[in-house]
C-alpha positions in Angstrom: 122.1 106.5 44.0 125.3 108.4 43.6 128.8 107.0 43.5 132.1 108.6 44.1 134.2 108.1 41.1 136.8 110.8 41.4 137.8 112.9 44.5 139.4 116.0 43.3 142.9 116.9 45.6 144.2 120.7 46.5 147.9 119.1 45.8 150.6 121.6 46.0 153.0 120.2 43.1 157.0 120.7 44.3 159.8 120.7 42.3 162.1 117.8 42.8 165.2 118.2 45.2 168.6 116.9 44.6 171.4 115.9 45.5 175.1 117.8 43.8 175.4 116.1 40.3 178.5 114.4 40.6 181.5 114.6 38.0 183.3 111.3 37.1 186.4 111.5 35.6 187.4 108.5 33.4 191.2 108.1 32.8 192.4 108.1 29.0 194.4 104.7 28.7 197.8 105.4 29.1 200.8 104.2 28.0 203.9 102.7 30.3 205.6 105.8 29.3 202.9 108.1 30.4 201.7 106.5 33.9 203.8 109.4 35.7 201.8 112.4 33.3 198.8 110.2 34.2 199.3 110.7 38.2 199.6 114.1 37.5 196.5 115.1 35.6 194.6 113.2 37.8 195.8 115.1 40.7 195.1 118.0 38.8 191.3 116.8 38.1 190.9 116.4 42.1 192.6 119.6 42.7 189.6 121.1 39.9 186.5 119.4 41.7 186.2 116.4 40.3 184.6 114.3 42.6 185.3 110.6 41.5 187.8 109.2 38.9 187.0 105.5 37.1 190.7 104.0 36.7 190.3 102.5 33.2 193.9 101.0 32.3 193.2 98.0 29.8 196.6 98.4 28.5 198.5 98.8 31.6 200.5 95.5 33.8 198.9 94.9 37.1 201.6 96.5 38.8 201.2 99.9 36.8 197.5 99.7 37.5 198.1 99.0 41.1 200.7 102.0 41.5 198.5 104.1 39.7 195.6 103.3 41.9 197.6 104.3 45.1 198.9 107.0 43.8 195.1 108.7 43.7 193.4 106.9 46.1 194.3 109.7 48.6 193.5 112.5 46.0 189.9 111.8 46.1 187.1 111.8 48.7 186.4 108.2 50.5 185.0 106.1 47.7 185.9 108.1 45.1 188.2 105.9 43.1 186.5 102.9 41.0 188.5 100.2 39.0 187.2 99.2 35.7 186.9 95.4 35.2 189.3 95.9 31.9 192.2 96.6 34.2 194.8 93.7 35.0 194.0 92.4 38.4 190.9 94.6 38.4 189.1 92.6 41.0 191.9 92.0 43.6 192.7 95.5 43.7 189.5 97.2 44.1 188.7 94.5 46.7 192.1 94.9 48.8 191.4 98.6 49.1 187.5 98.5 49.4 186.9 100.5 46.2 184.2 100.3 43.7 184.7 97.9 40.9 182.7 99.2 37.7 181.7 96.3 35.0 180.8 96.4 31.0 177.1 95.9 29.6 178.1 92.5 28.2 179.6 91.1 31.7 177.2 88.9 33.8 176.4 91.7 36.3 173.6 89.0 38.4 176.5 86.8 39.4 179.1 89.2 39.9 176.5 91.0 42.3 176.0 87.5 44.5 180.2 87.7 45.0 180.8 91.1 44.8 180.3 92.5 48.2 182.1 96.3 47.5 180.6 99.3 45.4 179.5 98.1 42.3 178.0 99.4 38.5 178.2 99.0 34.6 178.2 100.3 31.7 174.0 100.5 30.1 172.9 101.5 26.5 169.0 101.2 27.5 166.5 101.7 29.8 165.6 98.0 30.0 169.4 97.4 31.2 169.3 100.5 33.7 165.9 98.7 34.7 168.2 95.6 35.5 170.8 97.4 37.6 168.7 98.6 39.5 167.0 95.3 40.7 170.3 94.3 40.9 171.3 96.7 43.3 174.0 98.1 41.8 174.8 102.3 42.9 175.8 103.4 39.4 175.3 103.1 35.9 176.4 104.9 33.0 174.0 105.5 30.2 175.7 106.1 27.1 176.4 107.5 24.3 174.3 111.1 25.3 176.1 112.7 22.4 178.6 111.5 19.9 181.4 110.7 21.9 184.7 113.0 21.3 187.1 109.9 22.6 185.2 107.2 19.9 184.8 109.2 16.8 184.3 106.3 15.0 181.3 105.2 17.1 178.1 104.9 15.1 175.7 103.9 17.4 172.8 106.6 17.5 172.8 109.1 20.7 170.2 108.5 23.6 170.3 112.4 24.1 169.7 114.2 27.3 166.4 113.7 27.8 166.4 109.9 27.4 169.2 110.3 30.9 167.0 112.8 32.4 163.5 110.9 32.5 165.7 107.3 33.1 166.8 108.9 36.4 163.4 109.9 37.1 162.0 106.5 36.7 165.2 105.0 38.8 165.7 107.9 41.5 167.8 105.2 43.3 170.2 104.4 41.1 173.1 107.0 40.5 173.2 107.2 36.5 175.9 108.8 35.1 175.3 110.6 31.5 178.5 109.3 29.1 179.3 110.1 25.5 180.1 113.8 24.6 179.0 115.4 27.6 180.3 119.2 27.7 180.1 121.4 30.8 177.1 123.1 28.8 175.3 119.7 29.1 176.7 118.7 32.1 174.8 121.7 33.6 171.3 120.8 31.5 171.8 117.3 33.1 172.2 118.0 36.6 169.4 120.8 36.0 166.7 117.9 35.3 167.9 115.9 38.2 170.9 113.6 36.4 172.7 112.5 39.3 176.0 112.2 37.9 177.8 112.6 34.7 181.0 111.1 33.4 183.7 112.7 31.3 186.9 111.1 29.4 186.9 112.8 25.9 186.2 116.2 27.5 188.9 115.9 29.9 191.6 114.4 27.9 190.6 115.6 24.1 194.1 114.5 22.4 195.8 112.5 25.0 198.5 112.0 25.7 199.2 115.8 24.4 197.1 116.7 26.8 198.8 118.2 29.6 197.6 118.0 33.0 197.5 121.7 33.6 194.9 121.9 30.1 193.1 118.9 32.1 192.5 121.2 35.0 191.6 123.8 33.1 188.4 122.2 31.5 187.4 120.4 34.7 187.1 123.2 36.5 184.7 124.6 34.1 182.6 121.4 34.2 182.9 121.7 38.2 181.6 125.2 37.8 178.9 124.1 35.5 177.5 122.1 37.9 178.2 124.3 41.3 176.1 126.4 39.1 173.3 124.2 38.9 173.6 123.2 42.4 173.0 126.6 43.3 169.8 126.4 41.1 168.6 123.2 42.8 168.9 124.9 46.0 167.2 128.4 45.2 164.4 126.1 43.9 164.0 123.9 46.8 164.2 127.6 49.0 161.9 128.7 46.6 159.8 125.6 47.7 159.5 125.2 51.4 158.7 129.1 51.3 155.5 128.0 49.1 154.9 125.3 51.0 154.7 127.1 54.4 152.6 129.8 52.5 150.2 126.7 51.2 149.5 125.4 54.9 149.4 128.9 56.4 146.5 130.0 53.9 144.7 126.4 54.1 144.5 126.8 58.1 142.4 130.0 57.4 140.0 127.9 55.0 136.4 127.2 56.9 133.3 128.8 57.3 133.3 132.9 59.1 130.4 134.7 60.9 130.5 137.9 58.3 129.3 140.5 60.6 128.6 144.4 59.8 126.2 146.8 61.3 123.4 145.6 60.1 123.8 142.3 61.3 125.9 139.1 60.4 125.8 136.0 57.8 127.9 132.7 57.0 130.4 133.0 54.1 132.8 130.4 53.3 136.6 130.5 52.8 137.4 127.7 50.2 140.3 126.4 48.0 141.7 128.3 45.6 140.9 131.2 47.3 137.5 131.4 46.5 134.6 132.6 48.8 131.0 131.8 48.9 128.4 133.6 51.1 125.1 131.4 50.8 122.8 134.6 50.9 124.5 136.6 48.7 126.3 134.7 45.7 128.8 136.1 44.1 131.7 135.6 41.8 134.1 136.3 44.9 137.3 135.8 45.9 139.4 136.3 49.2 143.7 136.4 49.7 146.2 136.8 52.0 148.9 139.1 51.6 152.8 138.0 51.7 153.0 138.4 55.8 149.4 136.5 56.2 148.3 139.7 58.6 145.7 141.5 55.8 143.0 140.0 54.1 141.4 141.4 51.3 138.0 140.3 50.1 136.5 141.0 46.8 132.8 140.5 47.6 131.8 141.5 43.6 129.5 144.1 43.6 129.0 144.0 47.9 131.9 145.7 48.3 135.9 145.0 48.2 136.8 144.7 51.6 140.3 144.8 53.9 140.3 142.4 56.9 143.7 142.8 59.7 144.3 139.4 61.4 143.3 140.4 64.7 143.8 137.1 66.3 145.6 133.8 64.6 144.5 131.5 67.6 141.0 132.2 66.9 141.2 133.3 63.5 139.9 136.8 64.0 139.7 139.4 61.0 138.2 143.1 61.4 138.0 145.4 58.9 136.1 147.9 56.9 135.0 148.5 53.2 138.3 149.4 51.2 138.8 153.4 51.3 135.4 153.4 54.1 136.8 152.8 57.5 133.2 153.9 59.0 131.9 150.8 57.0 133.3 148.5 59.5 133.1 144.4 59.1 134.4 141.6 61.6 135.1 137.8 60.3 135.3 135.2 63.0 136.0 131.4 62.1 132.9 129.6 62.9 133.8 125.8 62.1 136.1 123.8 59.9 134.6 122.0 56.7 133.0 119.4 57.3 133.8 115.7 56.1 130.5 115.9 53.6 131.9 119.3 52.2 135.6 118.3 51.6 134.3 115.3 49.7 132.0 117.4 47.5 134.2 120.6 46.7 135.1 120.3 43.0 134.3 116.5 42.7 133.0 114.5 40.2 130.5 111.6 41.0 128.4 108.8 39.1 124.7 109.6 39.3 123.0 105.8 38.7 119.3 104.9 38.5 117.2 101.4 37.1 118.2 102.9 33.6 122.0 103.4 34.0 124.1 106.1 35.1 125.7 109.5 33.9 128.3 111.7 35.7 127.2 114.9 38.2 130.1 117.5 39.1 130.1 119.9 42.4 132.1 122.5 41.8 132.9 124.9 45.0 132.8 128.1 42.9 131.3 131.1 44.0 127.5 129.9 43.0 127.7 125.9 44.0 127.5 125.1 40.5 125.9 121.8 39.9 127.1 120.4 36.8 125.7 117.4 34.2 126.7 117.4 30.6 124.5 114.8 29.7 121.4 116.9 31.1 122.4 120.5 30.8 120.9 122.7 33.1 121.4 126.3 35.2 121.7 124.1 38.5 123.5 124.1 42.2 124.1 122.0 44.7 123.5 122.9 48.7 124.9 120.6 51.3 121.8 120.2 53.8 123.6 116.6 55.4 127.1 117.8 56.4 127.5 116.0 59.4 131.3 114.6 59.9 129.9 111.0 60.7 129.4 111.0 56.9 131.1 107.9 55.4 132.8 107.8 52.1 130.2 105.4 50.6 127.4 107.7 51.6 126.0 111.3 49.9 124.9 114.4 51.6 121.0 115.0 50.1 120.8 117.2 47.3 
């Protein structure tokens, strides 16, 4: 009796696609005095591609916070202007102008998520906590620190590093996580490279506040926009990159099937199979067949029959004729003769449980060039020919050997 323990796929593995890494800006923590050189720098961080800014004002009156929040509001794309809960009147003023309201990792984020019904995220040191926002519902987190954090020098806690951010959004594809904590442009790129969906910048942006100016501001956010226009430009040469190969994948599988292989002595079956291997039953070989890089010319390397150059004569019908390469009086014709069957497909390069009265050991069909017929426990020169390849054939059944 022979069981089916593991069905070997032809998967065509595809690079991920994202969407543009966004850049958060976090504001420095100003002073009364400097609210006005605030405004300006982050109208200079909008005017550099920065495509959100996280208004986080602990120190500020609600009326300063509140001035300094409709003073950007229009600077930035809709929804592009979240209040941190540290700021005076935090709540009431993200709320009146429908903007996100961003909390900390100590802050009861389940029951501000059954009142809160605007944008919403926090602050996360693990993946346990990202685990939690996301369950939550929330549409950002930051993960943090990345690096050692140029606006906390004094902060000891050890870095998560960029691959800790880069396999959490992996895991959590739905939640927009933000790399924090001494992100440069350089990593800003590497992030949004492996997929990061956001990162978010304060020490980068505003080194020595408030001597920063807002023109130096600027200056370095544009190179972090660049950074990651860079890698956007990446993403999307991959994902061109893809399709192409993906198109080129179903074109060539459409081809795969059994061919009359005719010549003027006569004609026989051959086999077009995965991996661009081809099988003739009378005349095994280690063979191979492709398609060139327009799908119109086929070349066959039929081993020591020949090496042979096939024109797609007809797609519909799948129509090749040819002749023996550099021998155009050594003329061959291919014509598609039927589709695997359901049998073959489950048998090509498949591993299955072999079980008798005393047990059971594991058999292998590989759809090589020979059939090869495969048992480590019982080694043998063996093969494998499918004699029961009728498409009726159920899952739980086995061709006869």
């Amino acid at each position: 009796m022979l069981r089916h323990s593991l069905f070997a796929l032809h998967a065509l593995f595809l690079r991920p696609t994202w969407a543009r890494c966004e850049l958060l800006g976090i504001t420095p923590g100003a002073s009364a005095a400097s609210v006005e050189t605030l405004q300006r720098a982050c109208a200079a961080l909008a005017a550099a591609g920065c495509d959100r800014l996280l208004v986080r004002e602990p120190t500020l009156g609600p009326a300063q916070v509140e001035a300094l929040v409709e003073a950007v509001v229009p600077l930035f794309p809709p929804g592009g202007i979240v209040v941190h809960e540290k700021c005076a009147n935090a709540r009431e003023i993200a709320h009146a102008r429908g903007l996100g309201l961003h909390l900390r990792s100590t802050s009861d984020w389940r029951a501000e998520r059954a009142t809160w019904r605007g944008p919403l995220g926090a602050s996360a040191h693990s993946l346990e906590e990202l685990r939690l926002a996301a369950s939550l519902g929330l549409e950002w987190a930051f993960f943090s620190p990345v690096a050692r954090p140029t606006s906390k020098p004094g902060d000891l806690r050890p870095p998560i590093g960029e691959a800790a951010v880069a396999n959490a959004q992996g895991l959590l594809p739905g939640l927009r996580i933000y790399g924090l904590g001494g992100i440069s442009p350089a990593a800003a790129e590497r992030l949004a490279l492996h997929g990061v969906r956001g990162v978010a910048v304060l020490g980068g942006l505003f080194p020595s506040w408030p001597e920063t100016t807002p023109e130096a501001a600027e200056a370095v956010a544009r190179q972090y926009s660049q950074a990651l226009t860079r890698a956007a430009a990446a993403a999307a040469t991959a994902a061109d990159d893809d399709r192409w190969w993906l198109k080129r994948k179903e074109f060539v599988a459409s081809f795969m099937g059994v061919y009359n292989f005719e010549y003027a002595g006569g004609q026989f079956e051959v086999h077009l199979r995965p991996a661009e291997r081809f099988f003739a039953p009378l005349y095994q070989a280690r063979s191979k067949w492709s398609l060139d890089a327009d799908g119109k010319m086929m070349t066959v390397d039929f081993a020591q029959y020949g090496m042979y150059e096939l024109r797609l004569e007809d797609e519909v019908a799948k129509a090749f004729v040819g002749a023996a390469k550099g021998k155009p009086e050594s003329w061959r014709k291919m014509v598609f003769k039927r589709p695997f069957t359901k049998a073959e497909l489950m048998l090509f390069d498949s591993l299955w449980e072999f079980q008798h009265p005393g047990g059971s050991f594991s058999i292998e069909f590989r759809a090589d060039a020979f059939n090869h017929f495969v048992c480590d426990d019982f080694p043998a020169h063996s093969h494998w020919k499918c004699v029961l390849a009728a498409p009726r054939l159920s899952a739980s059944e086995c061709p006869s050997l």
